[in-house]
C-alpha positions in Angstrom: -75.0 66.3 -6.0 -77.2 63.4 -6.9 -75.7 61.4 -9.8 -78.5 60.0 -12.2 -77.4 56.0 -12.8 -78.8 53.1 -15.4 -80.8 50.8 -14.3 -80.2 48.6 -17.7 -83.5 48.1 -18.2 -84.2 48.2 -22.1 -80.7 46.3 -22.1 -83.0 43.9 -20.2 -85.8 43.5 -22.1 -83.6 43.0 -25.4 -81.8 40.2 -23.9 -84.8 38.9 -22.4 -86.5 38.1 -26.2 -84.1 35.0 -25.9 -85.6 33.2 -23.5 -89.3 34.3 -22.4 -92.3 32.8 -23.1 -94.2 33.6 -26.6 -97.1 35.6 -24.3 -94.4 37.6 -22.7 -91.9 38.2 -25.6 -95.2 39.9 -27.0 -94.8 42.5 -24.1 -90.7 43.0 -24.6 -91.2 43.5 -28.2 -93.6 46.1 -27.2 -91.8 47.7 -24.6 -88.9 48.1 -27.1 -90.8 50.0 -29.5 -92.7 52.2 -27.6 -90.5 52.8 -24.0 -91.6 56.0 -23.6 -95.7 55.0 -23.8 -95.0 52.0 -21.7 -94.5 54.4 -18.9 -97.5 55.9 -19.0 -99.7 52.7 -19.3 -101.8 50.8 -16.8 -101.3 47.1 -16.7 -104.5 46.8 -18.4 -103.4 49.4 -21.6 -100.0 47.7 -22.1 -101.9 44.3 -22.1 -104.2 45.4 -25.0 -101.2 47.3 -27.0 -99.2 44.2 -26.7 -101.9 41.4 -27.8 -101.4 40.0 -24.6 -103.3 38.9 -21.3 -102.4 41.6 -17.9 -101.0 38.2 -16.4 -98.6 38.1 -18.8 -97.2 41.5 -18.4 -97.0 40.7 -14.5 -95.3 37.8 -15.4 -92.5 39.4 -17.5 -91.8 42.1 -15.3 -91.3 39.1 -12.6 -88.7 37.7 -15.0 -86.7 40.5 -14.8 -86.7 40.7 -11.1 -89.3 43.3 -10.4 -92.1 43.1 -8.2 -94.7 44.0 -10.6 -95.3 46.2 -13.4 -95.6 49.9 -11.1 -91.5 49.2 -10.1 -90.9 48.2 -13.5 -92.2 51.3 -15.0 -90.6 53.3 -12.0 -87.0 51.7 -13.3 -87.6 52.4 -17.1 -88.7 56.0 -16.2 -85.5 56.3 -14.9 -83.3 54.9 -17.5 -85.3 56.8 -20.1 -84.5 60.0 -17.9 -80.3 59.0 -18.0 -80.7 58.2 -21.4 -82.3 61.9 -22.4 -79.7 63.5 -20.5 -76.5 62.5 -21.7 -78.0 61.9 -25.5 -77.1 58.5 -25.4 -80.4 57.1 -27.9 -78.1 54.4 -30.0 -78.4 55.5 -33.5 -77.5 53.2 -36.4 -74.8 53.8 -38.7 -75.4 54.0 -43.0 -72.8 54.1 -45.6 -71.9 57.4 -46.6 -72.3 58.6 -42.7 -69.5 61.2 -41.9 -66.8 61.0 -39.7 -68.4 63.3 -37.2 -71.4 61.1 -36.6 -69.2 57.9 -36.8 -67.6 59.4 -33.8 -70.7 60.6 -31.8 -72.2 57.0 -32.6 -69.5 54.7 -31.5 -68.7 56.7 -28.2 -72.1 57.4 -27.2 -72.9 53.1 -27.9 -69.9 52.7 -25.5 -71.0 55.2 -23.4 -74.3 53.3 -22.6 -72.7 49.7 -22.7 -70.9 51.2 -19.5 -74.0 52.9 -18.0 -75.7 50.0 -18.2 -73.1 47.2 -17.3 -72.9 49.2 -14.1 -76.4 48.4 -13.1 -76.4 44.6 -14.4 -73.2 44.3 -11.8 -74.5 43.3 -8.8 -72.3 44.2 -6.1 -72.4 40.9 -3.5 -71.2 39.1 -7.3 -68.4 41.5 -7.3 -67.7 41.4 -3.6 -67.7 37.5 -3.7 -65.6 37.9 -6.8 -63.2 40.2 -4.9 -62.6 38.2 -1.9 -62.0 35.0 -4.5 -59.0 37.2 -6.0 -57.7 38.0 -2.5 -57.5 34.5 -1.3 -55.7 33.0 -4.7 -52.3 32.3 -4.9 -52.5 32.1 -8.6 -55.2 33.5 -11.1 -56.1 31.8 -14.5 -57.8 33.8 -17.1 -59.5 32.5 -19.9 -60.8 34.4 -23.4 -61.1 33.3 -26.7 -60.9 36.2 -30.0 -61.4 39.1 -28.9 -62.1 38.0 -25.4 -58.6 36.6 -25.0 -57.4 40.6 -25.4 -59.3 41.1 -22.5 -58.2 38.3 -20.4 -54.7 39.7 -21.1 -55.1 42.9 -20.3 -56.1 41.3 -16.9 -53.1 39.5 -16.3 -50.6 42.2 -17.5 -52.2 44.1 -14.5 -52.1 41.4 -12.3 -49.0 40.4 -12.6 -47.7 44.6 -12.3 -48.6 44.1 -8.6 -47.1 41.2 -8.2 -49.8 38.4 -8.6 -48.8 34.9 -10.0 -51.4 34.4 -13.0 -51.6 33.5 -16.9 -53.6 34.2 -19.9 -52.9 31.8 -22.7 -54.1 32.3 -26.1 -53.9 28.5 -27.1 -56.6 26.5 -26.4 -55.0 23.7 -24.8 -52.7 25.4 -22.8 -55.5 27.4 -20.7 -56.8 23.7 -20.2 -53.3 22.6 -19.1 -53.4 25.5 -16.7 -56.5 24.6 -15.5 -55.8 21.1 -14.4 -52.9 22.4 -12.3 -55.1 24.8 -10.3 -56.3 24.0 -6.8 -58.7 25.2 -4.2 -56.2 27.8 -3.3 -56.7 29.7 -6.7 -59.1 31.3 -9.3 -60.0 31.4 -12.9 -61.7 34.5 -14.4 -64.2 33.0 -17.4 -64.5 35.8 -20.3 -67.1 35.1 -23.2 -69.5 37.5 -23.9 -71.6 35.1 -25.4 -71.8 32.6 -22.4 -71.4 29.6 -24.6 -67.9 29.4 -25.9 -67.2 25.5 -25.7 -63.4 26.8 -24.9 -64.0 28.2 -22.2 -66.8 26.1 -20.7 -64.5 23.7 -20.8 -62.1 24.9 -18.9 -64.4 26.5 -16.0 -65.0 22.7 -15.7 -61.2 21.9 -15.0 -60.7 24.5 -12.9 -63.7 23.5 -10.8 -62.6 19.6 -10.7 -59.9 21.0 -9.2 -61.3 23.5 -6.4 -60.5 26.8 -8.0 -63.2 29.4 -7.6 -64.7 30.9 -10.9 -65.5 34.2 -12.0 -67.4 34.6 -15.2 -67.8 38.2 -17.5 -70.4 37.7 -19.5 -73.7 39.0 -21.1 -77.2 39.6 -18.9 -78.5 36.2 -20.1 -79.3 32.2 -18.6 -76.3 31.2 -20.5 -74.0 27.9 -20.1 -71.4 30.3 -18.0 -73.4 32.2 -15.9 -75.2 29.0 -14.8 -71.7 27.2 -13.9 -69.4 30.1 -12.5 -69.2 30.8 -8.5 -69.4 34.5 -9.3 -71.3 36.2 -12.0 -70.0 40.0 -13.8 -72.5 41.0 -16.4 -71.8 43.4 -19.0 -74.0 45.4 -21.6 -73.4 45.4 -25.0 -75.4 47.4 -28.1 -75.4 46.1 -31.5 -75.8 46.7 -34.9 -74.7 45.1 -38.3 -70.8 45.5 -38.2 -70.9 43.8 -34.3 -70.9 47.2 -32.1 -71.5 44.3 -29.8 -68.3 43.0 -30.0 -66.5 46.4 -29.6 -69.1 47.6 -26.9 -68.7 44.3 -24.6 -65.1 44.7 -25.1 -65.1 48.3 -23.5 -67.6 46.5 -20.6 -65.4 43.5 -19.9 -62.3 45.7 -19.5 -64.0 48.5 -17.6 -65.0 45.1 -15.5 -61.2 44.3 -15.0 -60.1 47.3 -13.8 -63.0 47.1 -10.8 -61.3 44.2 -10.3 -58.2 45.3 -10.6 -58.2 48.6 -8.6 -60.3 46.6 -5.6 -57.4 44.7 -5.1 -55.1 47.1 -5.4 -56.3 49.3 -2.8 -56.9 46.1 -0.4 -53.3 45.8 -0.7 -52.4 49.4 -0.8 -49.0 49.6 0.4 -47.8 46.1 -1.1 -49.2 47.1 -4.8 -48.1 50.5 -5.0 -44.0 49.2 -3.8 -44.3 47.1 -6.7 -45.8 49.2 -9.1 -43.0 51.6 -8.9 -40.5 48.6 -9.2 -42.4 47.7 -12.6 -42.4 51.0 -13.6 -38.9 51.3 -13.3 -37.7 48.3 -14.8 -39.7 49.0 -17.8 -38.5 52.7 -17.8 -34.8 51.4 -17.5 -35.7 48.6 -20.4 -36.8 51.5 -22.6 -33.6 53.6 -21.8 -31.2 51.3 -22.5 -32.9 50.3 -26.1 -33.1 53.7 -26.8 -29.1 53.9 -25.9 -28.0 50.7 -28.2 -30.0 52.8 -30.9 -28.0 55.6 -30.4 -25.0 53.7 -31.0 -26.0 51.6 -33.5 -26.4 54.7 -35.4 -23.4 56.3 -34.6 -21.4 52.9 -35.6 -23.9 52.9 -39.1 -22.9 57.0 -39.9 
């Protein structure tokens, strides 16, 4: 069965008000709007609609990495197909909304941050990313807020298989970790904005020092993605109480666990021996608490 896929493409145009030209952000604004006419428009109509010249919208769709405008229509066609069939059109929230809708709207703006981080992943940035994680001795992750959660999460799993890595939450310790990294290791950057001085900083170090970098971060020509060996780029929606931060989260972790799992199953055998061996001394952890409890309360009765 043929499985319909996101391209990411209206994720695309959003992010792309940031940094086009005034004559092309004319067309992106338009395209946002009105998707669905867009894709039945000549180069010609969209020009007009837009207050813009046709060289323009050739332009634009060039800055997102299309051909011309017939592939770019082709893509958004697509997308607007996905989108259609799994009911994923992001609706806004309103005080006084129900729980029901609160529900539908939160999963279904997850939902699409995942559809569409899938697409903005290209997969020789995840393969190079892969390969860096096989080679290091020791892995560094950085994350700041609500990024730093992430970054944990990472090294928890990491470290279940048996991989030598840190996630500090103080700023000067990731740097401290940084310097002491070498060509024979990697950092994995996490800042959905791109420009957290934090963690810029510390791609730096870790680069001074040989260390490949792998940046998560959002679709956009940020400070990051311009610096890191190895971009990951993740989707995000947003509204007024920062969906964006809760949808990226759900991207940047769904992110770690391709990481994650890849490197697992290159390591198959190895990773599964010590899974079980974490398992187990965690489960043995949790029996003997549970025991001291018991007695504690047989000694207190």
């Amino acid at each position: 069965m043929e499985v319909l896929s996101l391209e990411g493409i209206l994720y695309k145009v959003r992010e792309s008000l940031d940094y086009v030209k005034p004559s092309e952000k004319a067309v992106a604004e338009y395209i946002l709007k009105h998707p669905e006419d867009t894709v039945t428009m000549s180069v010609n109509q969209l020009a007009r609609a837009s207050y813009a010249s046709s060289s323009a919208v050739m332009r634009y769709c060039q800055t997102l990495g299309y051909h011309g405008f017939k592939e770019f229509k082709l893509k958004l066609s697509g997308d607007l197909t996905v989108i259609h069939l799994h009911d994923l059109e992001q609706e806004l929230l309103s005080p006084g909304d129900s729980i029901d809708k609160i529900m539908s709207v939160i999963t279904n703006t997850n939902i699409q941050s995942l559809y569409s981080s899938l697409q903005l992943i290209q997969q020789d940035q995840l393969t190079a990313a892969h390969e860096y994680l096989i080679q290091a001795n020791k892995i560094d992750f950085y994350g700041v807020g609500s990024s730093f959660l992430i970054a944990y999460d990472g090294m928890q799993k990491f470290m279940r298989i048996n991989k030598t890595c840190t996630a500090y939450s103080d700023f000067h310790m990731q740097k401290v970790s940084a310097i002491n990294l070498n060509k024979n290791d990697a950092a994995v950057a996490i800042s959905y904005s791109g420009e957290t001085q934090n963690i810029i900083d510390c791609v730096k170090i870790a680069q001074s020092r040989g260390a490949n970098v792998i940046a998560i971060t959002k679709y956009a020509d940020t400070r990051l993605s311009a610096i890191a060996d190895t971009v990951l780029f993740v989707a995000a929606q947003e509204d007024e109480f920062r969906s964006a931060a809760m949808s990226s989260r759900i991207a940047s972790l769904n992110v770690i666990d391709m990481l994650y799992t890849a490197y697992a199953y290159e390591n198959y055998d190895a990773a599964l021996s010590h899974l079980n061996q974490t398992y187990e001394i965690v489960q043995q952890s949790k029996r003997e608490e549970t025991k001291r409890g018991k007695n504690l309360d047989n000694r207190n009765a």
